[in-house]
VEXMARTI-533853 format. One record per residue: x, y, z of N, C-alpha, C in turn. Coordinates in steps of 0.2 Angstrom, whole numbers, plus 2048, in hexadecimal, padded with zeros to 3 digits. Example, Ala and Ser with C-alpha at 12.3 -4.5 7.8 and 13.67 -1.06 7.14 Angstrom:
// residues 2
<atom n_east="842" n_north="7E4" n_up="827" ca_east="83E" ca_north="7EA" ca_up="827" c_east="842" c_north="7F0" c_up="827"/>
<atom n_east="840" n_north="7F5" n_up="823" ca_east="844" ca_north="7FB" ca_up="824" c_east="840" c_north="800" c_up="827"/>
//
This chain:
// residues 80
<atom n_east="46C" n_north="57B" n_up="2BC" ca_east="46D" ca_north="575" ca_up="2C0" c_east="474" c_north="574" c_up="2C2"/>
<atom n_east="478" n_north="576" n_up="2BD" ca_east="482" ca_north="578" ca_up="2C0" c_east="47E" c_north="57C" c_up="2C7"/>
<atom n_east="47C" n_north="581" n_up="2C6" ca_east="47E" ca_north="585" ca_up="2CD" c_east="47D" c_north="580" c_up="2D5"/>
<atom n_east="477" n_north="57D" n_up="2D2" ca_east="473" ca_north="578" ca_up="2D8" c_east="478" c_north="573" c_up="2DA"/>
<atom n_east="47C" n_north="570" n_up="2D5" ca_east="480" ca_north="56B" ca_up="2D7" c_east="487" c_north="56F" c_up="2DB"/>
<atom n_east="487" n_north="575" n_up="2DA" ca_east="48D" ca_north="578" ca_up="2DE" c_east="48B" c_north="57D" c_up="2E6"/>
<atom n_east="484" n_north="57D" n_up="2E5" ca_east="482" ca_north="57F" ca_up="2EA" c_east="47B" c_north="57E" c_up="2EC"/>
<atom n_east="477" n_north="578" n_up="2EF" ca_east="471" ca_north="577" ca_up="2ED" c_east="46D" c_north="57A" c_up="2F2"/>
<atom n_east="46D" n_north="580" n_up="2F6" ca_east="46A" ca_north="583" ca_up="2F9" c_east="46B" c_north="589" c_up="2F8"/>
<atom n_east="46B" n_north="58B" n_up="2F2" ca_east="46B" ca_north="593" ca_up="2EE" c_east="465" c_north="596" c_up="2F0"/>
<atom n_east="467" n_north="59D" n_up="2F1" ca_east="463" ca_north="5A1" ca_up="2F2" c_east="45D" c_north="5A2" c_up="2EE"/>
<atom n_east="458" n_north="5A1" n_up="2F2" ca_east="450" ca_north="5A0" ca_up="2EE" c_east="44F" c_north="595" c_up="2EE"/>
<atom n_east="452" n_north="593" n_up="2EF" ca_east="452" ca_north="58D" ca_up="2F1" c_east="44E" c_north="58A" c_up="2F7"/>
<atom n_east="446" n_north="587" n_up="2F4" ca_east="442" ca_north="586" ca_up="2FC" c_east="440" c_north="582" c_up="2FB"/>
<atom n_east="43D" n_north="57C" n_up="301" ca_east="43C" ca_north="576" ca_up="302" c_east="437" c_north="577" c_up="2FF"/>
<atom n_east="434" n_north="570" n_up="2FD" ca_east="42B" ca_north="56F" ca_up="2FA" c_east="427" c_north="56F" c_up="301"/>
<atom n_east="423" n_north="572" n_up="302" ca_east="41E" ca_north="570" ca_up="308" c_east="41D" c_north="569" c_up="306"/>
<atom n_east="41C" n_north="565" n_up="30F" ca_east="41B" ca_north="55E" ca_up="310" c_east="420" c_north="558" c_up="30C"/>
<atom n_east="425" n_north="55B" n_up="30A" ca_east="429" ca_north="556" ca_up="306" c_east="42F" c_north="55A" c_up="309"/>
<atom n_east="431" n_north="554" n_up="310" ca_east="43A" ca_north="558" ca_up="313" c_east="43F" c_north="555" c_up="310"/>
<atom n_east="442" n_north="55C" n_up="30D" ca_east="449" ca_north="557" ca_up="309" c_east="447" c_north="559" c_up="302"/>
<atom n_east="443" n_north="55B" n_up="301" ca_east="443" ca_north="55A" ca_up="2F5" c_east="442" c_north="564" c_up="2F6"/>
<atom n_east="446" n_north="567" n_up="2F3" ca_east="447" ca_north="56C" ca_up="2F3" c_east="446" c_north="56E" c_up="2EB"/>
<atom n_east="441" n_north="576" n_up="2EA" ca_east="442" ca_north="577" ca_up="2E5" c_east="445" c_north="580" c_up="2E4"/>
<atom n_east="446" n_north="57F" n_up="2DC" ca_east="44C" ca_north="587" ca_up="2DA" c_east="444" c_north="589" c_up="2D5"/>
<atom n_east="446" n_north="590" n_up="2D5" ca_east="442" ca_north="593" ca_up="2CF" c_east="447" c_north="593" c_up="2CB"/>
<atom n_east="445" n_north="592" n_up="2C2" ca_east="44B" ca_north="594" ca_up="2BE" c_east="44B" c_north="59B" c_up="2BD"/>
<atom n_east="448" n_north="59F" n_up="2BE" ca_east="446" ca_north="5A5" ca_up="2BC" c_east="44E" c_north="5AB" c_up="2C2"/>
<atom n_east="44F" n_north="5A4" n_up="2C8" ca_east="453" ca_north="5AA" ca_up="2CA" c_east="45C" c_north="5A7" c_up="2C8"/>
<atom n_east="45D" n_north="5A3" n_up="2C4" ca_east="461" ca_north="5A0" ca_up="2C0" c_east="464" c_north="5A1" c_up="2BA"/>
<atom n_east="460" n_north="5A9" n_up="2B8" ca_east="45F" ca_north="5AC" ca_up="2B0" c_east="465" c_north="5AF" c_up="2B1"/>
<atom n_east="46A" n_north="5B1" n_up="2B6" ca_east="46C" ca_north="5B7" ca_up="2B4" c_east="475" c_north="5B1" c_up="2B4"/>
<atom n_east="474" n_north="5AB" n_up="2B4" ca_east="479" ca_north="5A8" ca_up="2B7" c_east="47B" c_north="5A5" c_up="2AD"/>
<atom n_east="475" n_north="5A6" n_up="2AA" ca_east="475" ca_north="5A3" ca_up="2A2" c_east="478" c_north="5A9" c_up="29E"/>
<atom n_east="47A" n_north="5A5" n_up="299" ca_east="47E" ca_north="5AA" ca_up="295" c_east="478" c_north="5AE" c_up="293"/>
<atom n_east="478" n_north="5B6" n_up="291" ca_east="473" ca_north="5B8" ca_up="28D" c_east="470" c_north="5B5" c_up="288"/>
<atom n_east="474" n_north="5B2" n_up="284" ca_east="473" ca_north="5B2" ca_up="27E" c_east="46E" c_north="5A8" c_up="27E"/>
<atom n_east="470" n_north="5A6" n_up="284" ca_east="46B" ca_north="5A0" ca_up="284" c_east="467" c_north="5A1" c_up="289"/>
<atom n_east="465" n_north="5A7" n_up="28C" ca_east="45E" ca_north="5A7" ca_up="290" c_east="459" c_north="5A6" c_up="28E"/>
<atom n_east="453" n_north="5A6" n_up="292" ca_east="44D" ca_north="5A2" ca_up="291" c_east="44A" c_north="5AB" c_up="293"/>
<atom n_east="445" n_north="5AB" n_up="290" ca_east="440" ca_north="5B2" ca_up="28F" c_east="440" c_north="5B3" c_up="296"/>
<atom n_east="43B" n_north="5AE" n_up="298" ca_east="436" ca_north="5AF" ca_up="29E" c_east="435" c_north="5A8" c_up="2A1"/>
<atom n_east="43B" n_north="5A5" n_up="2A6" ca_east="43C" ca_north="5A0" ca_up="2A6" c_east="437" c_north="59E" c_up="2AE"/>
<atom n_east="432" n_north="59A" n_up="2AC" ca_east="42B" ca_north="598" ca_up="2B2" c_east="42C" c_north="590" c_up="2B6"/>
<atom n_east="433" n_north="58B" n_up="2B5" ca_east="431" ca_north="587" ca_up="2B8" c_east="437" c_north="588" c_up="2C0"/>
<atom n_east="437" n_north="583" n_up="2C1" ca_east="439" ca_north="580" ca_up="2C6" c_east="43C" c_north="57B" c_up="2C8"/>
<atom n_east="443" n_north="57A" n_up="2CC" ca_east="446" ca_north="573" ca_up="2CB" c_east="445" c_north="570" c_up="2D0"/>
<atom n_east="443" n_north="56A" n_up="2D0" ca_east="441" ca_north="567" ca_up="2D8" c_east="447" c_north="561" c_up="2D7"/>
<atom n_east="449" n_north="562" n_up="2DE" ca_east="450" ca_north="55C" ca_up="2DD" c_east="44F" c_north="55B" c_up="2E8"/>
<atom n_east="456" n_north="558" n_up="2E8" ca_east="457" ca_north="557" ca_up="2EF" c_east="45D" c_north="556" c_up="2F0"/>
<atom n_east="461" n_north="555" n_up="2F4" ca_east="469" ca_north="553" ca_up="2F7" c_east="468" c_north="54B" c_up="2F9"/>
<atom n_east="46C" n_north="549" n_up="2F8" ca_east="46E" ca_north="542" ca_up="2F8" c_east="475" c_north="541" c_up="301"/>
<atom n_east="473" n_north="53F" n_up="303" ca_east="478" ca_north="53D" ca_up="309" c_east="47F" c_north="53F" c_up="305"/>
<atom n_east="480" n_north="53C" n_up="302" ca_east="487" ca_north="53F" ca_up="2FF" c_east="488" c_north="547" c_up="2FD"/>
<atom n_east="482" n_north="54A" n_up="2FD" ca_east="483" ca_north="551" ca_up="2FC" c_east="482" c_north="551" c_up="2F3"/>
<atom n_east="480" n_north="54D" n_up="2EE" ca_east="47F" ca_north="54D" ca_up="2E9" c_east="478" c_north="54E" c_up="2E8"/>
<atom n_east="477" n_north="555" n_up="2E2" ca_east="470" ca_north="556" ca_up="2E2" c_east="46E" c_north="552" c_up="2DC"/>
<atom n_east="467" n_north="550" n_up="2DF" ca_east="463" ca_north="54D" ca_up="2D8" c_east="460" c_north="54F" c_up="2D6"/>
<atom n_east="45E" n_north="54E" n_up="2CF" ca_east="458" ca_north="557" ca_up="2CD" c_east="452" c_north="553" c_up="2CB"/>
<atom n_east="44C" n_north="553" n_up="2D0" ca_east="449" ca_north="54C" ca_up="2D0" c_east="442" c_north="54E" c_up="2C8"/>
<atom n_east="444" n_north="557" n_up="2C7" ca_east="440" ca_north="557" ca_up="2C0" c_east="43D" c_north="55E" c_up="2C0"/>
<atom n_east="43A" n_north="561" n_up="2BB" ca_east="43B" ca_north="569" ca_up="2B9" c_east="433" c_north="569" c_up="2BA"/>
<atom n_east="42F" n_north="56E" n_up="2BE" ca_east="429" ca_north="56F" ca_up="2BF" c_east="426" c_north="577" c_up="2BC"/>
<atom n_east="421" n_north="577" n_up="2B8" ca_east="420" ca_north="57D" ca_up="2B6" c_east="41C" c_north="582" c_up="2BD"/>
<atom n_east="41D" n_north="588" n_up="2BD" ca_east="41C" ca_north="58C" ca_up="2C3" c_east="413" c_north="58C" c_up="2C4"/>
<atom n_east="40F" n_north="589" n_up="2C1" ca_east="408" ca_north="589" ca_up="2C0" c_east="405" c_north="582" c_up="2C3"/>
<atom n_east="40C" n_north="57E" n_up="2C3" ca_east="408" ca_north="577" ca_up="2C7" c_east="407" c_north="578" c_up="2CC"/>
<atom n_east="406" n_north="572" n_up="2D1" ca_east="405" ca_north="574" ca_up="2D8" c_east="40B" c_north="56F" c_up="2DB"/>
<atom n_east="40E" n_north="572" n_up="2DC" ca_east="417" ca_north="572" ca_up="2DE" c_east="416" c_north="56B" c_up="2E2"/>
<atom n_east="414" n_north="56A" n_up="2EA" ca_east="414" ca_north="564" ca_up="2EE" c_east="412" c_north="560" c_up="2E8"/>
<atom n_east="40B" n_north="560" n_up="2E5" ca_east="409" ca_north="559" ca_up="2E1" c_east="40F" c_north="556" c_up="2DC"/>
<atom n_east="411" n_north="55C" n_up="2D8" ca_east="415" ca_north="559" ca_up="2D3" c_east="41E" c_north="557" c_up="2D5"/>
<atom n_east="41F" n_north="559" n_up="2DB" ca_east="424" ca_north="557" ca_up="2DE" c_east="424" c_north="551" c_up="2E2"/>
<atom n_east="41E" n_north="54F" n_up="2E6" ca_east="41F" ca_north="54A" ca_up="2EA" c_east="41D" c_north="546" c_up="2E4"/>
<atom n_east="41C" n_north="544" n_up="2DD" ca_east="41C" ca_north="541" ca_up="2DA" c_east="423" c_north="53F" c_up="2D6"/>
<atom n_east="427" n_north="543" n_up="2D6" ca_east="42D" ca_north="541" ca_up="2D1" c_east="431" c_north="541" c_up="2D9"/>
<atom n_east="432" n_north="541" n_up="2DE" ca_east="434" ca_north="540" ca_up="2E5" c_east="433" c_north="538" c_up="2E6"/>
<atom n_east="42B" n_north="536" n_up="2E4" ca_east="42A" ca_north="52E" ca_up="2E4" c_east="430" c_north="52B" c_up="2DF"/>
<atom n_east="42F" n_north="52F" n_up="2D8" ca_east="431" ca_north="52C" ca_up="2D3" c_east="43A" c_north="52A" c_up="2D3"/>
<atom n_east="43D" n_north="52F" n_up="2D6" ca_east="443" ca_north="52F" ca_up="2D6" c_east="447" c_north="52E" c_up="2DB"/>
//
C-alpha cells in the first residue's frame, strides 16, 4: 500500500471494468517489495483503491482474486 501511495499507477495496476477511476493492484506482484521474512506464501488478493483530485490514493478495500472484481469494487467504490 507504501508503494501505491508513492506511485499509484505501478506496473500491473488496472482499471476495474465499468468503474472509471477505481483501480486495482494484485498483491502478488508486491511480494518481492516485502521483507522475506514477512512475506505471504501465496499472496491471492487485490487492492482496489482510487486517486483523489489531490493525487492521494485511497485504498477503498482488499478483494480476494476468486471474487468477481467489478461486483466487489463497485460496492466498496459506493461505500467509500
Amino acid at each position: 500500500m507504501h508503494a501505491l501511495g508513492e506511485d499509484p499507477r505501478l506496473i500491473g495496476s488496472a482499471e476495474v471494468p465499468r468503474l472509471p477511476g477505481v483501480l486495482a493492484y494484485p498483491t502478488r506482484l508486491a511480494r518481492r517489495r516485502v521483507d522475506p521474512n514477512s512475506r505471504v506464501g501465496r499472496p491471492r488478493h487485490l487492492i482496489i483503491y482510487r486517486v483523489a483530485p489531490d493525487g492521494i490514493v485511497v485504498i477503498l478495500g482488499l478483494v480476494h482474486d476468486r471474487m468477481v472484481l467489478s461486483r466487489a469494487a463497485q460496492r466498496m467504490a459506493q461505500e467509500g
